[in-house]
C-alpha positions in Angstrom: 13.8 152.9 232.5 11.3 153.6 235.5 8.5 153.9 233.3 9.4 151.0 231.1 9.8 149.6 234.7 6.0 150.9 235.9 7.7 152.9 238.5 6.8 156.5 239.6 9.2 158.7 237.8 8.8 161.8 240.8 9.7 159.2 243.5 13.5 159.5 243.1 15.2 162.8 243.2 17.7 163.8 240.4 20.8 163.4 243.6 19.3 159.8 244.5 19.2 158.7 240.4 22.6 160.0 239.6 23.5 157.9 242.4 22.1 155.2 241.5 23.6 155.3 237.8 26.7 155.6 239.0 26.7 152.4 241.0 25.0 150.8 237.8 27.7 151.6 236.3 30.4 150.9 238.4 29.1 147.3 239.2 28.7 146.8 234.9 32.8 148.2 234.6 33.5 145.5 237.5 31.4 142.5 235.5 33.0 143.2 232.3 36.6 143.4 233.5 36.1 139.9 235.1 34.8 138.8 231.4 37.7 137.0 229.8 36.2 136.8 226.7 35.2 140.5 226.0 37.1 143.4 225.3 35.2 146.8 225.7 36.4 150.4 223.9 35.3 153.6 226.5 34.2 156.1 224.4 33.1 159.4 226.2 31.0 161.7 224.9 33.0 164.7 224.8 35.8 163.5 223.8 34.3 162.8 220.6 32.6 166.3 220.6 36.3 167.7 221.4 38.1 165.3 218.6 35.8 163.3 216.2 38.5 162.1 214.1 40.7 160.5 216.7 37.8 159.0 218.4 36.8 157.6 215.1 40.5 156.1 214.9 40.2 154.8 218.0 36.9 153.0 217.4 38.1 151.6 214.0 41.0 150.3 215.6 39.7 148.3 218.0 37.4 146.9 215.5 39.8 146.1 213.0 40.2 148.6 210.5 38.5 148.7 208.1 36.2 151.8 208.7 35.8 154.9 206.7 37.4 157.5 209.9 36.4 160.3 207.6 32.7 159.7 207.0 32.3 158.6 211.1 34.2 161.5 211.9 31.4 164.0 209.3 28.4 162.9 211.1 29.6 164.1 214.7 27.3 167.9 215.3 27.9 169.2 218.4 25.1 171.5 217.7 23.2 168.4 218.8 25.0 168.2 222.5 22.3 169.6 224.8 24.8 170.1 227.7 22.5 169.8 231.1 23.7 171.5 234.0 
């Protein structure tokens, strides 16, 4: 985002961005419980590591049915998760 943004990427410490984030974040939770006319689904990223197939239930549930849980559920590798810490 900073250099889509034309910003200096070393100008902001790791602390100061993950700051940042997070009050990006909180502010967007705030604007879309205010939003009457949306309803939003949390899905965290290790939960679906943890449990693929009951995160796919719960995504095909809140949009409708209708899904194929099995096949959403296949394509989850947690060989991919690059953990950073």
């Amino acid at each position: 985002m900073l250099v889509r943004r034309g910003e200096d990427t070393e100008r902001i410490d790791d602390m100061e961005m993950a700051r940042l984030f997070a009050r990006h974040l909180s502010q967007m939770e705030s604007w879309l419980a205010s939003q009457p006319h949306m309803d939003v689904l949390y899905v965290h990223y290790r939960d679906v590591l943890a449990a693929p197939a009951a995160q796919a239930a719960r995504v095909n549930a809140f949009l409708g049915g209708g899904l194929d849980e099995l096949k959403m559920a296949q394509v989850v590798d947690p060989e991919l998760y690059r953990h950073k810490g």
